[in-house]
N, C-alpha and C positions, 0 to 999 in steps of 0.2 A: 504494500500500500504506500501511497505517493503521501505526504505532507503529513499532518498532525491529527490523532483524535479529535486532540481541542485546541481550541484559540482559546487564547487569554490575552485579555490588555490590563492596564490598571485597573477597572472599575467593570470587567465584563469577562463573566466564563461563558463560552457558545460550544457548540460543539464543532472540530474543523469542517471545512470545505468537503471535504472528499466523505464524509461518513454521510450515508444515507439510513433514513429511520423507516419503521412500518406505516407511521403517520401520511411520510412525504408518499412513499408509495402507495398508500389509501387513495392519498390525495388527488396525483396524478392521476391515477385510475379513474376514480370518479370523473373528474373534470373531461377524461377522452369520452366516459360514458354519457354523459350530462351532455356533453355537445352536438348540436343538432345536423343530422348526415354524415357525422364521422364515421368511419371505418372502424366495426371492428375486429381489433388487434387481435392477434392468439394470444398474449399472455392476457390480455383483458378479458376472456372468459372462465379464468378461474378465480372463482369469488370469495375465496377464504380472506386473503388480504382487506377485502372489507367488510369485515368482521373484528371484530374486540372492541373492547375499551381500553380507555384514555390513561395510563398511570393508574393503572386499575388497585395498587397498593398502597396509594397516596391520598390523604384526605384533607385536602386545601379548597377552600370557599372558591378558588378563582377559577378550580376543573370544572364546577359544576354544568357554567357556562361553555365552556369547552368540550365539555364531554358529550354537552348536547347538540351542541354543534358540529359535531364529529357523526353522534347519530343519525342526525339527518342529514348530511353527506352520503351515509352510509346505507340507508335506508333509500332515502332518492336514488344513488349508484347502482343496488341491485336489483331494484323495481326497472331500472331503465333496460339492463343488462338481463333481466329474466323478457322482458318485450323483445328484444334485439334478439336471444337466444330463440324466441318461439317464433318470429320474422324466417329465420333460417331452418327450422324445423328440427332443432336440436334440442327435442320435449325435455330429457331427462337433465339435461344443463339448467334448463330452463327455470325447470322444479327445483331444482338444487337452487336457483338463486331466489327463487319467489322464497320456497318456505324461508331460507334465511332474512329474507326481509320480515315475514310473518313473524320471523323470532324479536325483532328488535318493535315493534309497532303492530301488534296480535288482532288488534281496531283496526288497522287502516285498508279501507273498502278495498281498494284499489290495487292491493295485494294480492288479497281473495280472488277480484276478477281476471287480474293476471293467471295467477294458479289457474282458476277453473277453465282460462280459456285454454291456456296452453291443454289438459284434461281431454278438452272439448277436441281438439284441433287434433291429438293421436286419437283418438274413439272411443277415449275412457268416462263415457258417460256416468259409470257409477263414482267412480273416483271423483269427477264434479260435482255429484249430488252430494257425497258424502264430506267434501270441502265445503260445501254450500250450509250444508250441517252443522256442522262445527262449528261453521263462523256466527250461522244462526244463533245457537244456541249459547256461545260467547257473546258476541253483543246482546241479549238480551237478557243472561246474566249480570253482566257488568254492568249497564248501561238503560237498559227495560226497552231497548228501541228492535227496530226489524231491517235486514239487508235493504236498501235502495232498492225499489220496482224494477230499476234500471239493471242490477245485478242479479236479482229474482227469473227475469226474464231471458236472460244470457241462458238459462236452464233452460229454463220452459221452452224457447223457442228451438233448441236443438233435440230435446228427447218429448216434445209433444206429450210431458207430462200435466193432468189437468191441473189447473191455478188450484184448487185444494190441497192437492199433494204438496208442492213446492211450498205455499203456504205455511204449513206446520215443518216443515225442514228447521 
């Protein structure tokens, strides 16, 4: 390795030039993901990198803010990266990056219908019904609310199950 771990001046420890973290690499990722008509990369479809937390051993008021912001980088990155993956028809990539989104934000609709489309798009009809479920039955424990009509329908309209059925999911 070229140069120093760390810089130091009088009044500043950084880490050197040359060392790269998990952060920057989250980081970069995301931003190729996040960018609209980019290409992507092969190492950009594998999604563990954006995944973790922030100084996960550290417990400073000023992570809090940061560690949420990290989240949501992280969460936007895989939601974009499970659509990109299911555009190419690369289901089980796809899955692999939705539930992890599901893992950081278990509420957020839009994950759900990710997941389920992808489901929908190999002919795993039950597998959608049964993600449609679960998320059912989550939001309305947590919350008393019911899927979006809009996401209800995503079901309905491919396995012509009657609106009672999907209904109670």
């Amino acid at each position: 390795m070229h140069g120093s771990l760390i810089s130091a001046g009088r009044s500043e420890l950084a880490l050197g030039d040359g060392v790269v973290t998990d952060l920057q690499l989250c980081r970069a990722q995301a931003a190729r993901l996040l960018a609209p008509g980019g290409e992507l990369l092969v190492e950009d479809t594998n999604s563990s990198p954006l995944t973790g937390d922030l100084l996960p051993e550290w417990d400073e008021d000023w992570l809090l803010i940061e560690r949420e912001r990290l989240r949501q980088v992280q969460l936007h990155a895989l939601e974009a990266l499970a659509v990109r993956l299911r555009t190419l028809g690369r289901y089980p990539e796809g899955i692999d990056a939705a539930l992890r989104a599901k893992a950081i934000e278990p509420l957020r609709e839009s994950v759900h219908a990710v997941l389920i489309d992808i489901c929908l798009d190999e002919g795993n009809v039950a597998a959608a019904h049964e993600y449609l479920r679960q998320y059912s039955s989550l939001l309305w424990t947590e919350l008393g609310l019911r899927p979006s009509p809009r996401l209800l329908e995503r079901v309905r309209g491919v396995s012509r199950v009657p609106a009672s059925e999907t209904d109670r999911a």
